[in-house]
C-alpha positions in Angstrom: 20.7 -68.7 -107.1 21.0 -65.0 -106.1 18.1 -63.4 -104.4 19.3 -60.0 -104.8 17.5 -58.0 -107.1 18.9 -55.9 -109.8 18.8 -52.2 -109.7 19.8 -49.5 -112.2 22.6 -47.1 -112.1 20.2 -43.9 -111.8 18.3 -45.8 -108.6 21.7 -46.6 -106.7 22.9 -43.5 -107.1 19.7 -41.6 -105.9 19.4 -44.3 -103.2 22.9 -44.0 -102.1 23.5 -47.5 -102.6 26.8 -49.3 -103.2 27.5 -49.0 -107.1 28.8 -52.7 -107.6 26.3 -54.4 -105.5 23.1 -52.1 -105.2 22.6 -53.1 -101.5 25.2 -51.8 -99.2 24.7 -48.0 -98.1 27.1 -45.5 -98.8 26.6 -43.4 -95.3 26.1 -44.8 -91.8 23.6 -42.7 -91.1 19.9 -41.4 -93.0 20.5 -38.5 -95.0 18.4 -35.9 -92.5 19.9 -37.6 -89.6 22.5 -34.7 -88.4 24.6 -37.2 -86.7 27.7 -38.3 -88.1 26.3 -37.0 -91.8 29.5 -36.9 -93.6 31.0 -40.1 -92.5 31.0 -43.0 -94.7 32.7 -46.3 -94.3 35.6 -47.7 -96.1 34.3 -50.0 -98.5 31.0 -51.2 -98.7 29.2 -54.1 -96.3 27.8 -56.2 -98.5 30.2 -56.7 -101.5 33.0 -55.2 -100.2 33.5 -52.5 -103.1 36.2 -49.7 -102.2 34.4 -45.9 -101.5 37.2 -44.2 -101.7 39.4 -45.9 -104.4 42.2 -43.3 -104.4 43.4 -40.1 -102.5 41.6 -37.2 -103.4 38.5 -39.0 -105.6 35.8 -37.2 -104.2 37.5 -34.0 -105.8 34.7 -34.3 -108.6 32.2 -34.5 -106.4 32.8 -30.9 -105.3 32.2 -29.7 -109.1 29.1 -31.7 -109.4 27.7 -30.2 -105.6 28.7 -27.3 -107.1 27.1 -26.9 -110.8 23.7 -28.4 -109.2 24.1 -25.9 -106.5 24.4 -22.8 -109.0 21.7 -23.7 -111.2 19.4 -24.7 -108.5 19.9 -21.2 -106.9 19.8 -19.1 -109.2 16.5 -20.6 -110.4 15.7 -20.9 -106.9 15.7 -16.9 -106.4 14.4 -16.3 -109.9 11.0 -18.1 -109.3 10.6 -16.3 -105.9 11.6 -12.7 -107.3 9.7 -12.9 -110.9 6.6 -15.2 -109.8 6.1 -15.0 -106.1 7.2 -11.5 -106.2 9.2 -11.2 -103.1 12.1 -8.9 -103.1 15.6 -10.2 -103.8 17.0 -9.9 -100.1 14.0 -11.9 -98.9 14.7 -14.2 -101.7 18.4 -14.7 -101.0 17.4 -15.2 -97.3 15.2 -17.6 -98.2 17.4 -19.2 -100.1 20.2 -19.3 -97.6 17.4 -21.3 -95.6 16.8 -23.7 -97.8 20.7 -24.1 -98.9 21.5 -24.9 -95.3 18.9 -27.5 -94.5 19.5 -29.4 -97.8 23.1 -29.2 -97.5 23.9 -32.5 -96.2 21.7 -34.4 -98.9 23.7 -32.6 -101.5 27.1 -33.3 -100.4 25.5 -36.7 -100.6 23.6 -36.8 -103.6 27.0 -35.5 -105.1 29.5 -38.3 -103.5 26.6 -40.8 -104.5 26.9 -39.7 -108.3 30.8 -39.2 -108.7 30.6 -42.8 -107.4 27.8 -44.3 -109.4 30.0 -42.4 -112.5 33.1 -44.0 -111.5 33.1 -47.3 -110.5 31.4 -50.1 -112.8 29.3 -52.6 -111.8 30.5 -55.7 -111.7 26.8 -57.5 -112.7 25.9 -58.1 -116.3 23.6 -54.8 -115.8 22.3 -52.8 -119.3 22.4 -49.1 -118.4 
């Protein structure tokens, strides 16, 4: 009897979880921890589930950082120019801010769902 307990696809990917198993973490690290926060180990430690299953897979990734990027930002500097009424130079600058402390949960957030997309799980889960 398994004491593990189920989780869906939307949770392991915002919890940067293992996609198969829901329990092993993608990233050695927490994601505001600033050491080692791009490294990730081969394969997961619980079920054993490949992170990088071929060459080059994290390619999509980039396209997903970067359309959640875009939009984010330019509604980002929208609601500070038009509501808040601050300039756009402060409001880029504040943006760049914000951008580079939130940067490494992105590039995480974006692995997590390329992965969570790609690879199935391997328990009877309804999605």
């Amino acid at each position: 009897m398994s004491t593990s307990k189920k989780s869906s696809r939307l949770s392991r990917i915002w919890g940067m979880k293992c996609p198969n198993c829901g329990e092993g973490d993608m990233f050695y690290t927490p994601t505001f921890s600033f050491k080692r926060p791009l490294d990730m180990p081969e394969h997961c430690p619980k079920c054993g589930q490949s992170y990088f299953p071929e060459p080059g897979f994290y390619y999509g990734a980039m396209f997903v950082s970067y359309i959640v990027s875009g939009f984010f930002s330019i509604g980002f500097v929208m609601i500070l120019h038009w509501v808040f009424g601050l300039s756009i130079n402060l409001s880029f600058i504040i943006l760049i801010g914000v951008a580079a402390i939130f940067y490494v949960f992105l590039f995480r957030i974006s692995r997590s769902v390329w992965l969570g997309l790609m690879v199935k799980s391997k328990d009877k889960e309804q999605v």
